[in-house]
C-alpha positions in Angstrom: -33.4 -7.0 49.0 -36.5 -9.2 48.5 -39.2 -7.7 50.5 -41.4 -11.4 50.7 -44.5 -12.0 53.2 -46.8 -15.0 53.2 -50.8 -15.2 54.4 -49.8 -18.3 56.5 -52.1 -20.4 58.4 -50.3 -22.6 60.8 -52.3 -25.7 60.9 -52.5 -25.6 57.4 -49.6 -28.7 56.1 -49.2 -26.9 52.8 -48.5 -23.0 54.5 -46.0 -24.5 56.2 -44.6 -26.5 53.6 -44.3 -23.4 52.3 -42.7 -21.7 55.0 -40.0 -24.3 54.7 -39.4 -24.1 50.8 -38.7 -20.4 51.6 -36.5 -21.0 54.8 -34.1 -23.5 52.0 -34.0 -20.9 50.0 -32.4 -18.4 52.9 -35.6 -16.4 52.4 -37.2 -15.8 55.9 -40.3 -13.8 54.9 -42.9 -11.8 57.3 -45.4 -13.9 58.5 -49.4 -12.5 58.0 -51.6 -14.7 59.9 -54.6 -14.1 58.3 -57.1 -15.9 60.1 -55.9 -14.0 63.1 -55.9 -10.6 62.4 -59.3 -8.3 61.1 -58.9 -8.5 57.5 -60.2 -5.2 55.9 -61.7 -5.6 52.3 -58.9 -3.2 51.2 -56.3 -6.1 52.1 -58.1 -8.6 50.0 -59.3 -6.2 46.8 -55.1 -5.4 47.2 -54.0 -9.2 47.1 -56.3 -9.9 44.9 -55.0 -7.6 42.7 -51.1 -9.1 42.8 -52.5 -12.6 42.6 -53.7 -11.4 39.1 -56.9 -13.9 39.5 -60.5 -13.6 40.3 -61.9 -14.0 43.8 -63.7 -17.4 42.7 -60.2 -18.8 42.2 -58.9 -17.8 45.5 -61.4 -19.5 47.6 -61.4 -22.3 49.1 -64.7 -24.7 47.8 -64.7 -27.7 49.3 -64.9 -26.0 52.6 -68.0 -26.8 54.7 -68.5 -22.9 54.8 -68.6 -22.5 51.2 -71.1 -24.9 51.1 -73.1 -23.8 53.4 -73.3 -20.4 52.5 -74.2 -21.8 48.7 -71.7 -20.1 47.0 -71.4 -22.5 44.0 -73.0 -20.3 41.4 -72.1 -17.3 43.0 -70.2 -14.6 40.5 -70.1 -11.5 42.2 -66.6 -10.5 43.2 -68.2 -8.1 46.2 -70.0 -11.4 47.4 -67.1 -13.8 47.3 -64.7 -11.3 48.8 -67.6 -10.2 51.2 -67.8 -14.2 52.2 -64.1 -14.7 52.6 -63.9 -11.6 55.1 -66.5 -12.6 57.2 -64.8 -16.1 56.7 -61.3 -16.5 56.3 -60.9 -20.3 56.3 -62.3 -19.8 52.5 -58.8 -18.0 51.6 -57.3 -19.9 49.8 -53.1 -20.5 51.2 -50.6 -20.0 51.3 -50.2 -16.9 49.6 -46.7 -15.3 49.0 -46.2 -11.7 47.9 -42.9 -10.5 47.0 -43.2 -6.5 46.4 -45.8 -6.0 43.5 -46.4 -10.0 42.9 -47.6 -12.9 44.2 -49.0 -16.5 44.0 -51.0 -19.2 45.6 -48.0 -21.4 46.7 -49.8 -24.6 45.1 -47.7 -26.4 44.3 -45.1 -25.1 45.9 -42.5 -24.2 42.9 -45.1 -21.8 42.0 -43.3 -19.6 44.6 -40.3 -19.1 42.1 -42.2 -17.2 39.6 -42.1 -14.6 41.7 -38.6 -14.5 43.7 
């Protein structure tokens, strides 16, 4: 049994594109609604991890945010993930984690690497 979750954001079109590509598939996953709960460093050093990227790669630039907190040259991991705690529109989403993977659901076929 696929254990599957997604960091969803529901006004976000592509999380819940995403939600639906999942749903075709018979694959209802658990719901994480990031922007809702208080995100702990742990949970985003721990995704981070699955996602098998950087933390520059898993935020969101071309948010107002970023720019205003002038993180454009920025390479400190403990910064960017620092930034996207205090401010979680800068995640980057959807994210899907099934067991010890997971992806940035862009595009959205990216999703079968890991089922």
């Amino acid at each position: 049994m696929q254990d599957i979750s997604i960091w969803h954001n529901p006004l976000c079109s592509k999380s819940r594109n995403a939600l639906i590509y999942l749903e075709k598939k018979d694959i209802i996953p658990k719901i994480y609604k990031y922007k809702d709960e208080d995100l702990k460093i742990e949970q985003l050093e721990e995704v981070l991890k699955l996602l098998d990227i950087n933390a520059r790669d898993w935020i969101r630039t071309k948010e107002d945010k970023y720019k205003k907190l002038n993180l454009d040259n920025e390479t400190n991991e403990d910064i960017l993930l620092q930034a996207m705690l205090d401010n979680p529109e800068l995640i980057e989403r959807p994210v899907v984690i099934n067991n010890k993977k997971a992806v940035i659901a862009r595009p959205l076929e990216k999703i079968d690497e890991i089922l």
